[in-house]
C-alpha positions as CSV (number, residue, x, y, z in Angstrom):
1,X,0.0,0.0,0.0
2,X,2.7,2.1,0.9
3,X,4.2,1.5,-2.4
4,X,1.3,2.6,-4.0
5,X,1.5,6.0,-2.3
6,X,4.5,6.7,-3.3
7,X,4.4,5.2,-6.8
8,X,1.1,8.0,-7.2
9,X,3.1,11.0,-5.7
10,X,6.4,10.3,-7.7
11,X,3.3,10.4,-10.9
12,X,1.8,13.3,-9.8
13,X,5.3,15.0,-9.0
14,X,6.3,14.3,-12.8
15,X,3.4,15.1,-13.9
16,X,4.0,18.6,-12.4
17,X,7.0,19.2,-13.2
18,X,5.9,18.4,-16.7
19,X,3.4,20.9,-16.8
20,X,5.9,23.5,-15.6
21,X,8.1,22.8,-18.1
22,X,5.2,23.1,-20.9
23,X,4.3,25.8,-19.6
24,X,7.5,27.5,-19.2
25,X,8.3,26.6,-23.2
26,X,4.9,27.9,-23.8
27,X,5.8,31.6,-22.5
28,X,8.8,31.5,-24.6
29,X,7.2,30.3,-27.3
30,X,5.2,33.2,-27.6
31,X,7.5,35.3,-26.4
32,X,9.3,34.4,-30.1
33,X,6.4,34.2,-31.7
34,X,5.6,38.0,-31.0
35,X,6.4,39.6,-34.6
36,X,5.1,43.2,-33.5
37,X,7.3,43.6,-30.6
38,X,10.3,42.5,-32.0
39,X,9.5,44.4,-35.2
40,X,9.5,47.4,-32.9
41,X,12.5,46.4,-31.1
42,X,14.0,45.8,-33.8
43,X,13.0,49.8,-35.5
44,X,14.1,51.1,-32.4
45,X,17.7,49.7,-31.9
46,X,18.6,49.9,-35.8
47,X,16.6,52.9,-36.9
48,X,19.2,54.6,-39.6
49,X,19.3,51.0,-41.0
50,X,15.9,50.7,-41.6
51,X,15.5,54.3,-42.8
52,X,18.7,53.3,-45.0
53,X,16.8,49.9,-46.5
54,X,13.5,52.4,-47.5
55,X,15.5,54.7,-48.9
56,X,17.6,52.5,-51.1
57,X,14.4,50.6,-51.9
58,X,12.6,54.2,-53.1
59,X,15.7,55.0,-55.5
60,X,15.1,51.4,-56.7
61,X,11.7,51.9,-57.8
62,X,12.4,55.5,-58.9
63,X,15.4,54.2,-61.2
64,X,12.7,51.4,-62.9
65,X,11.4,52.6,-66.7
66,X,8.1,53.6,-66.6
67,X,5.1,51.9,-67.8
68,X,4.1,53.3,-71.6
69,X,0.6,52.5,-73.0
70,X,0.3,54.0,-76.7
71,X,-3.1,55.5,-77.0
72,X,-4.4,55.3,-80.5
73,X,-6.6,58.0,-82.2
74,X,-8.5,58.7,-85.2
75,X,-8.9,61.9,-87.4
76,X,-11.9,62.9,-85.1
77,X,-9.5,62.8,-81.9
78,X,-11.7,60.0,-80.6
79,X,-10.2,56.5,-79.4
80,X,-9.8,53.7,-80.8
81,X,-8.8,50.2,-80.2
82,X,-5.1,49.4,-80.6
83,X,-4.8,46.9,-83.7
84,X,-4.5,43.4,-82.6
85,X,-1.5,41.9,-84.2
86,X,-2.4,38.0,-84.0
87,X,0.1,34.8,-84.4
88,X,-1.6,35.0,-87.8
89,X,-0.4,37.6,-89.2
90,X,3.4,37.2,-88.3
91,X,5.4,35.3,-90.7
92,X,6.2,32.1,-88.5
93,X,1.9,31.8,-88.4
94,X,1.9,32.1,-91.9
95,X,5.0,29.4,-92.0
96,X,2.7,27.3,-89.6
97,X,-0.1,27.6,-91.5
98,X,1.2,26.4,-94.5
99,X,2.9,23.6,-93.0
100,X,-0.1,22.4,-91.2
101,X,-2.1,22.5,-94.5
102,X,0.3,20.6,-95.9
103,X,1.1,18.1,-92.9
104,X,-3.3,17.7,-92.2
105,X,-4.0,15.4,-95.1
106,X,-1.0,13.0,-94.5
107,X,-1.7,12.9,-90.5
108,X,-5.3,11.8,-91.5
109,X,-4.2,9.4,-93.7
110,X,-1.6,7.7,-91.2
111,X,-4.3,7.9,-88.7
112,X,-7.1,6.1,-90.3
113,X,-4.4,3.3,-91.4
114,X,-2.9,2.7,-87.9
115,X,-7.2,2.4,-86.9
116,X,-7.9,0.4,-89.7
117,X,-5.1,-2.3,-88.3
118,X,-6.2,-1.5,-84.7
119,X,-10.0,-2.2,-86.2
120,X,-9.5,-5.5,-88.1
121,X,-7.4,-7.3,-85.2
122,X,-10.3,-7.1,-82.5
């Protein structure tokens, strides 16, 4: 019986001491977790840096080409839609038109033979 005592307290003792510890990991956790206060540790210790990195970053961005968008017109002044230039009208859509016309008929052909043999074996 007396074993059993003790055998009880040493698991509730552990189990204590186990919950501490959780507990003290937890706080620290969240301690490390917390973005906003070391974010504002962090501006308050190194303040010229970060004024430095947002500067820097501003002269970036004011040294990048600017974005152009041609506006088209017609004799009235009024807009119009920019011509589409389409895969088409370029010559490697011309190039692949011809090709294809030429390569359709012979594709067809090779495909209804292979079916065919396909057809009569089952």
């Amino acid at each position: 019986m007396a074993s059993d005592n003790d055998e009880k307290r040493r698991i509730v003792e552990e189990l204590e001491r186990t919950r501490g510890d959780l507990a003290g990991a937890g706080v620290e956790l969240r301690g490390q977790l917390d973005f906003q206060r070391r974010l504002s540790v962090a501006w308050q210790k190194n303040r010229w840096v970060w004024l430095s990195l947002i500067g820097l970053f501003g002269w970036v961005l004011s040294r990048l080409p600017r974005r152009t968008k041609k506006i088209y017109l017609d004799k009235g002044g009024t807009r119009v839609r920019p011509p589409i230039r389409s895969f088409a009208s370029t010559i490697a859509g011309q190039l692949w038109s011809v090709a294809w016309s030429m390569a359709k008929p012979a594709l067809t052909a090779y495909l209804a033979r292979k079916m065919g043999k396909v057809g009569r074996t089952s």
